[in-house]
N, C-alpha and C positions, 0 to 999 in steps of 0.2 A: 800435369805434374802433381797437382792436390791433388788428383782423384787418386793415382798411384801409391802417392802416401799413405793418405788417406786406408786406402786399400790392403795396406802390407803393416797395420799398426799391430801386429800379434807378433810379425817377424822384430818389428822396432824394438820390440821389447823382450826378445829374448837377446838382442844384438845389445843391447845397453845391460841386463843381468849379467852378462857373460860380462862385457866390459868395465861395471862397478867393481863384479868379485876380482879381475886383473888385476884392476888398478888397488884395491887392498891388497891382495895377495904380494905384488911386489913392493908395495909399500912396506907391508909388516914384516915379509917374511926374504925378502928378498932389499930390502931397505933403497930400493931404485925411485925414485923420486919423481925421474923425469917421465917413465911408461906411466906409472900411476897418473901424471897431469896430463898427459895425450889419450888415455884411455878415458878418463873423466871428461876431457874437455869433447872428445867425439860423441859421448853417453849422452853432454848434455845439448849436444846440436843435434843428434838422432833425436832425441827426446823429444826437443821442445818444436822440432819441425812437423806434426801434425796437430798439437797442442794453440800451438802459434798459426797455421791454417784456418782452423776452427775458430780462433776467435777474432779472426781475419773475415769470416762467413757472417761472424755474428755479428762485427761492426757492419758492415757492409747494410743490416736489414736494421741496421742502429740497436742492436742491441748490448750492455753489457755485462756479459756472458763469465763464468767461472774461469772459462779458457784464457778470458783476455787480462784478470788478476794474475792467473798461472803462471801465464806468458811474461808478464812485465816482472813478477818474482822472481823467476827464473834468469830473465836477460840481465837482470837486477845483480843478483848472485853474479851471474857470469862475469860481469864488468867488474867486478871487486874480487875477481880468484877466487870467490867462492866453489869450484868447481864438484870439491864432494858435494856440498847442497844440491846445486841446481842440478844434478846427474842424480841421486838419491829421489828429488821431489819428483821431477820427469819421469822416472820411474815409476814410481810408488803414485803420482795420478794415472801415470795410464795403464800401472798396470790392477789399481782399483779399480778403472771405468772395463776394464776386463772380466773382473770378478762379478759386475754391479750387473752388466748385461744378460752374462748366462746364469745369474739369480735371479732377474727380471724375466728372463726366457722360462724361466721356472714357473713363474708365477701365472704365466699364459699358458699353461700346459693347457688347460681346459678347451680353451678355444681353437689350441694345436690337435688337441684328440677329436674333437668337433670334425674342424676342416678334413681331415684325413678320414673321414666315417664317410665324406660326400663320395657318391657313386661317380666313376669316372664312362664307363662303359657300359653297353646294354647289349642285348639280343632281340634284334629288330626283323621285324616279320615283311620283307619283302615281295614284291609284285607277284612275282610267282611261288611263294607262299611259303616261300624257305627263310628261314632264320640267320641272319649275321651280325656278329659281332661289329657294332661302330659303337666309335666315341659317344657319348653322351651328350655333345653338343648338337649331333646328328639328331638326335631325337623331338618331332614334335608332339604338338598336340595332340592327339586321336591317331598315333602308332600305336598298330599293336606288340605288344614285348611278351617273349618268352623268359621266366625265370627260374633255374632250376636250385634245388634244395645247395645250402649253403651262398647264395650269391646275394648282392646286396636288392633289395628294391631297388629302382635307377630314378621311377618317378612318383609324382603325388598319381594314384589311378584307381582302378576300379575293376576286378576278378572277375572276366569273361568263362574262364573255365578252372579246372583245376578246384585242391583243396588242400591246405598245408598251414604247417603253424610260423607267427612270424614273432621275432622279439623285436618288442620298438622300444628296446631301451635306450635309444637314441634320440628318441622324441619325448617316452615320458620319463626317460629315466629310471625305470622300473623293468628289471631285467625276467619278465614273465611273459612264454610263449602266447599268443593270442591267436585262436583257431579262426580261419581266413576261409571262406568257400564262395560261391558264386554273388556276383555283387556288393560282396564287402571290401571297402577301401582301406588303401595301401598307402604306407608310408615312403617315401624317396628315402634312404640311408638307413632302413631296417633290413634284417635279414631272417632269406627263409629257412628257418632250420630244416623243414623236412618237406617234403612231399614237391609239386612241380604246378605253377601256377603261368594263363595266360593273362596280361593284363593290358587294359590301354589308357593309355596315358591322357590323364587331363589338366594336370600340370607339371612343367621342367622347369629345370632350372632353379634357378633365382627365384622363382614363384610359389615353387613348392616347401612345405612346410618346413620344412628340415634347411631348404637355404631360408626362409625368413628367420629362424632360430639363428644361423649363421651369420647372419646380418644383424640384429636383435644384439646380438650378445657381442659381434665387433662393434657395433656401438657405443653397445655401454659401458663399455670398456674403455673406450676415447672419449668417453664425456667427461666434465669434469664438474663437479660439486665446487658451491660459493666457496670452502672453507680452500679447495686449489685454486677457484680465480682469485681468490685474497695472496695466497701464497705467493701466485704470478705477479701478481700486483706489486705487491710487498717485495719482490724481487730485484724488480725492475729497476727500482729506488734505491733498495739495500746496497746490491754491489757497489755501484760510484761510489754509493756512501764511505763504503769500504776505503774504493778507491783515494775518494776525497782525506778519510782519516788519516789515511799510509799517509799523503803527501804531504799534510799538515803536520805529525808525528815529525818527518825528516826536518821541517821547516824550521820545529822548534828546537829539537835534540841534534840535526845533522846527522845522525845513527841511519845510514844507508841500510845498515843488517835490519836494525829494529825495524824498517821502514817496510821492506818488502816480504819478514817474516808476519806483519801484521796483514797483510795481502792474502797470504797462502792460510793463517788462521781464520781469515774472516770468510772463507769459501765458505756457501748454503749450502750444498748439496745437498746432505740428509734433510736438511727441511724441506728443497724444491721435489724432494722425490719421494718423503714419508709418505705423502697422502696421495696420491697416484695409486705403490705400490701396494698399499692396503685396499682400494679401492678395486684395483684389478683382482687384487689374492680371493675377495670378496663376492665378486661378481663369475669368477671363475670359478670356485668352491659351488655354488647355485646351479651352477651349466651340470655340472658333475650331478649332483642331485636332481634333474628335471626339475630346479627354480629358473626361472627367468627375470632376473632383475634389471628393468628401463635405467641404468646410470647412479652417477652417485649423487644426485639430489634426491631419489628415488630409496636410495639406503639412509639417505640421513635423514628422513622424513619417516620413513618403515622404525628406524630405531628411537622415537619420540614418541610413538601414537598409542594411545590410553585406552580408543574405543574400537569395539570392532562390531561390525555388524553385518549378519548373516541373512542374505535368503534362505530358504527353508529347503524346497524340493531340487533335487539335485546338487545340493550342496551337502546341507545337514542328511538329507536322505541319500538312497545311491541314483533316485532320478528311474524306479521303475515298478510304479504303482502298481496295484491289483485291485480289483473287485473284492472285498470282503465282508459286506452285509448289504441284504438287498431286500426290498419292500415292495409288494406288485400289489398296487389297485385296479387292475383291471383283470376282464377274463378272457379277452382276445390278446395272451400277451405275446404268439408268436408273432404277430400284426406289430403290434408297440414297439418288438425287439428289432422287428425288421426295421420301421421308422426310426429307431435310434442309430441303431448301426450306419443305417444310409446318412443319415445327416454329420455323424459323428465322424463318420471317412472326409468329410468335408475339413475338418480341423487335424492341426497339428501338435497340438495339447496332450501331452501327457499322460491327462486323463481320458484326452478322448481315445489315445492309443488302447490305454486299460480298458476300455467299456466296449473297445471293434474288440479286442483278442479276447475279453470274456464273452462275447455275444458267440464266437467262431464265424466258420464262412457260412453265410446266407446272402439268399440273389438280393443283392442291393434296389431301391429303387432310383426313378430318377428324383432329382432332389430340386428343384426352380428356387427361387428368388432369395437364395441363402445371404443372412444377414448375420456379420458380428456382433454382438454386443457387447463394447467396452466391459470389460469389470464384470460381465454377467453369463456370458456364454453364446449360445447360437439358434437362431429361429429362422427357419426355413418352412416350405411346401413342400408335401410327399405327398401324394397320392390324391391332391386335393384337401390336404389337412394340412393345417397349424401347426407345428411341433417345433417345441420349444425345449433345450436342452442346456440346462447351466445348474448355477446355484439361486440358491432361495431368492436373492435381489430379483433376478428375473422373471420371477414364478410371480412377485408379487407387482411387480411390473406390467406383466401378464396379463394381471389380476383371476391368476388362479386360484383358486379357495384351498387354504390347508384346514385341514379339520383337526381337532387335541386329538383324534390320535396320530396324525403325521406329525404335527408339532411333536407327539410325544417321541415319533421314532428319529424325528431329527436328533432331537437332543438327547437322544440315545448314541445314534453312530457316532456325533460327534464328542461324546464324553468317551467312546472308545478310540475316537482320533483319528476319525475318519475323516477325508474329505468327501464333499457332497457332489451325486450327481442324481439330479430331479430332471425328469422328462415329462410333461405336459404334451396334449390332443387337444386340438381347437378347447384351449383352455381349462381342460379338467387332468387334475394330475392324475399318471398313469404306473412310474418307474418311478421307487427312490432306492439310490447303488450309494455302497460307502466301498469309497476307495483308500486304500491304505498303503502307504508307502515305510519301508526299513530304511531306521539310521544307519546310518553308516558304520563299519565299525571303528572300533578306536576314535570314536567322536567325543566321548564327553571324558578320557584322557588327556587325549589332547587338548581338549576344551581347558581342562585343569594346570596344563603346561604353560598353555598361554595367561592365566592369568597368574604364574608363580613370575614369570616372564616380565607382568608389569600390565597386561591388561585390564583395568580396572573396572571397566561395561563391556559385559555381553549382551546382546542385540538382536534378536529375531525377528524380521520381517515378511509377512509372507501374506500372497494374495486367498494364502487359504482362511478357512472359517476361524476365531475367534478359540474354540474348544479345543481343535486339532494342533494349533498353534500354542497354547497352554498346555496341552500333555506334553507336547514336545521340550518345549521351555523348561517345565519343572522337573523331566528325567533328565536335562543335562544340565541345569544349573543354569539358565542364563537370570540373567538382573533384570533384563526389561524384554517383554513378548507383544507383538502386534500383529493383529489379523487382518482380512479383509483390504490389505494394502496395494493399489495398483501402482504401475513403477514411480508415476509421477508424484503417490502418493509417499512413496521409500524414498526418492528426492530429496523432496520439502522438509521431511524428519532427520535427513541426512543434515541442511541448511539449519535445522535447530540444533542439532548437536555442536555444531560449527560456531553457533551464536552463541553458545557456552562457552566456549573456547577448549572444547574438547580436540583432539587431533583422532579424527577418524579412515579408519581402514574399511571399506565394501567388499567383501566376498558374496561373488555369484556365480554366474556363468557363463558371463563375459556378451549376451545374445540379447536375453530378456534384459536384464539388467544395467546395459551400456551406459544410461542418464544418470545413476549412480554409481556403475564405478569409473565414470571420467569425473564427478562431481565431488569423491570425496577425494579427501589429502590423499591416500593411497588404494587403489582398486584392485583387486588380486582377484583372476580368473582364474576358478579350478578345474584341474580335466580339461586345461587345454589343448592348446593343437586346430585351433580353427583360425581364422584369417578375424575373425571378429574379436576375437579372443586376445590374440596378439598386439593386433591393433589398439584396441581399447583399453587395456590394463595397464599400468603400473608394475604389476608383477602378474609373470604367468606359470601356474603349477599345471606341470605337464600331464600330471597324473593325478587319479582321485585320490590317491593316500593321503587321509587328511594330517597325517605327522609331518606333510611339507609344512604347513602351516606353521605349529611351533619353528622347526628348523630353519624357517628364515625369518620368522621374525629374531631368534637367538644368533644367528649369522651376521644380520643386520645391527645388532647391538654389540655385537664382537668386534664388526670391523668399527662402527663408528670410533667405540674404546683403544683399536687399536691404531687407526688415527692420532686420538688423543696423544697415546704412547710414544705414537714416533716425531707428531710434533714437541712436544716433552723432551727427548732426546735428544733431536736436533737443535732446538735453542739453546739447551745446558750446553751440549758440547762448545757451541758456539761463546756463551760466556765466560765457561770456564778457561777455554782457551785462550780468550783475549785478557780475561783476569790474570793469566798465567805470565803471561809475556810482559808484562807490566810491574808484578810483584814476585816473582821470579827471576832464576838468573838461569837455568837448565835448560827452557824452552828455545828451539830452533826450530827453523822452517822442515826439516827433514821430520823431526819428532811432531808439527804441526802437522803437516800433509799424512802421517802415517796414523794420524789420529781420527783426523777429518774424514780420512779411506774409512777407518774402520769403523766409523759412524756412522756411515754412509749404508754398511754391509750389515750391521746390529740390525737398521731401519728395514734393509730390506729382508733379513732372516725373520723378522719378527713380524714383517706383513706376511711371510710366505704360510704363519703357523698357520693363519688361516685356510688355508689349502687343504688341512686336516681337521676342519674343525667339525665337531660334530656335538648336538643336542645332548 
């Protein structure tokens, strides 16, 4: 019988409209007395029979719930003829938690447009080699899938055949086709505009990028910021309190009306639900954007923080060096090239990528006893030789001899902002390469944003040279630049700023960087989209457009504000209400609840602006 109620509360309330306007209509207009009291008196037991359910559910788990003040106002009224009231507030509550919901429904669009992007079906490549259409659940790991122009990717995978463009504006938010051909990886819940791709699947589901975003963001969405578990707290308490005052109220004056019109003014609502609904308006606004924001301690931490501090390559840069000045001391240098190349395929570095695609394809050697060196680079065997490939720490490690004129061309490249690659032979240098990496653009704009924003230190970190890291620094303005930094060494600087009492933000990329940004107050991976990335961050920008930057940290600061706003609201309404009832003589429970509703709906239009907000 509850759940049916429950179920038909939209019918309830067009059954009690229709029956309020009777019971006036023959009262005024028709001066009948008695339909007007039978049409009221049914209004206010349709009314208050899913009202009085509800907070039947809420005592039950011991809670005391708005329904269950509603409730005893209403039965309140009813026992004293009150019947225009308690048919009026019945109304006018339920037909506010009507309004309050598909406002609230509103405020989730984000995570409703999300859900509905996920791919439902694929085209799956069968035993005998034919393609058919099954559900998406059907699909595993290492199927192969056929996709043809217009249909969604199905999984996380990787382009066996085929060549077509895809938009993954669903991942990064950034609605720009991205050209896709053999071995390059696919998004789940992107689409191929053109051309026809085979791909096989290496991750479904749930696992795949696009559902951990989906996950991610229903998350943080149902999290709740200290400043809601105070509100819940403060709740818990508030109402009895309520409670408590109605019954004392009656005890001293015997004013049954005053007693349970102070009940229906003392409702929270706009308070239990301002800071929710800004929080979701907030965190949804970001989804739209390719931000990813972890919850709302996550936003109220993001709109406080002072300092920010940047790794350098792939952040500040776009993360795709080049060779561009280069120094040969030897004369056998297609021998040298060779050894560097071979050793260089050995790493995954950045630089060592730049140094194989400038060398081009040459027969590699074999390469034995290849060692890392922390912070320096890489020394292996080729051919029976030494060869050693990093920067200078290593060289001198080595104890390879630099002569003033290498010193000279170091401090050459690196005044042109190069970073350094030095290759040594059974200890005599051989190769020195200046590799040079492009800011980004829109970087020291943006950079300018964030500090009108309120950032007050910008922060360069980077494992490059000292000189490379200074040119950088001084074209984009930052406060403080440091070179030569390994991650454990961007940590520890991270733990000083901390000891100042700065509030610091880490942007990196989410991989190298993990020790810092789970270490500072907020970690923000750029160009995300990896599983490291997600994981580890605090916040995740899906794309490299460094303008995400300013836009959530100014997002961040919107919704905290408009928090403020709606707790603001809620408590006034709440005082002036009960100042009302007290030093007034116009106030009634129908003018209360119809004031309370529309507090309620200010809170929630005014979290929703954030839905629109932009930088």
């Amino acid at each position: 019988m509850q759940k049916f109620i429950l179920g038909r509360k939209n019918y309830i309330i067009i059954v009690i409209a229709i029956l309020i306007i009777t019971a006036f209509v023959s009262k005024l207009g028709f001066e009948n007395e008695q339909i007007a009291i039978w049409a009221l008196v049914i209004a206010s037991i349709l009314g208050v029979s899913p009202i009085a359910i509800q907070a039947y559910q809420a005592l039950r788990v011991k809670v005391v719930s708005i329904d269950v003040l509603v409730t005893i106002a209403v039965i309140g009224a009813f026992l004293i003829r009150n019947y225009e009231e308690s048919a009026i507030v019945t109304f006018l509550f339920l037909f506010g938690a009507y309004l309050e919901q598909r406002t609230l429904n509103k405020t989730r669009s984000a995570i409703k447009e999300l859900t509905e992007m996920a791919p439902e079906v694929a085209l799956k490549q069968l035993k005998n080699g034919e393609f058919e259409e099954v559900a998406i659940e059907e699909v595993d790991v290492g199927d192969i899938l056929l996709v043809k122009t217009g249909a969604k990717i199905p999984v996380d995978g990787t382009v066996l055949t085929g060549e077509g463009y895809i938009n993954e504006a669903s991942i990064t938010g950034e609605a720009v086709s991205v050209s896709k051909k053999k071995d390059s990886g696919v998004y789940a819940g992107t689409i191929l505009e053109n051309g026809t791709l085979q791909i096989t699947a290496d991750r479904v589901g749930e696992d795949t990028t696009f559902g951990k975003i989906i996950e991610l963001v229903e998350e943080a969405q149902d999290s709740k910021s200290e400043a809601e578990r105070f509100i819940d707290r403060f709740s818990k308490y508030y109402t009895p309190a309520v409670l408590v005052l109605s019954f004392i109220v009656w005890l001293i004056s015997r004013d049954i009306q005053l007693a349970i019109t102070i009940l229906v003014l003392g409702c929270p609502g706009a308070l239990v639900i301002g800071v929710p609904v800004s929080n979701v308006a907030g965190i949804g606004n970001g989804a739209r954007h390719g931000i990813l924001l972890k919850g709302s301690e996550v936003i109220n931490d993001f709109s406080k923080l002072d300092t920010m501090v940047f790794d350098k390559t792939g952040t500040l840069t776009i993360g795709n060096p080049r060779v561009a000045d280069k120094e040969i001391y030897a004369d056998n240098v297609d021998d040298v090239f060779a050894y560097l190349s071979s050793v260089e395929k050995e790493s995954d570095h950045p630089l060592a990528k730049a140094v194989v695609e400038y060398i081009g394809d040459i027969e590699p050697f074999r390469v034995e006893k290849t060692e890392v060196v922390k912070g320096g680079g890489i020394v292996a065997h080729v051919e029976g030789h030494r060869v050693a490939v990093g920067n200078v720490a290593l060289m001198k490690k080595e104890n390879v001899h630099l002569s003033e004129k290498v010193q000279a061309d170091i401090d050459r490249f690196e005044g042109n902002g190069n970073s350094l690659v030095l290759t040594s032979v059974d200890g005599e240098l051989k190769v020195l390469l200046g590799i040079r990496d492009q800011i980004r653009p829109g970087v020291k704009e943006n950079l300018q944003k964030l500090k009108k924003l309120g950032v007050k230190n910008l922060v360069v970190l980077s494992g490059d040279n000292q000189g490379t890291v200074d040119l950088v620094s001084r074209e984009l303005g930052f406060t403080e630049a440091y070179g030569h930094m390994l991650p454990e060494d961007k940590s520890a600087y991270i733990k000083v700023l901390q000891e100042r009492g700065q509030i610091v933000a880490f942007v990196g990329d989410g991989v190298n960087d993990s020790p810092s940004l789970a270490l500072a107050q907020i970690g923000i991976a750029m160009g995300g989209g990896t599983d490291v990335a997600i994981e580890t961050s605090d916040v995740v920008l899906m794309n490299s457009d460094f303008s995400l930057l300013p836009h959530a940290l100014g997002l961040t600061k919107a919704t905290a504000n408009n928090m403020r706003q709606n707790i603001f609201i809620a408590v006034g309404v709440v005082l002036v209400l009960l100042a009302s009832v007290f030093f007034s003589d116009w106030m009634n429970m129908s003018i209360g609840m119809l004031v309370h509703e529309a507090s309620i709906l200010v809170v929630i239009l005014n979290g929703m602006r954030l839905l629109d907000y932009k930088l």
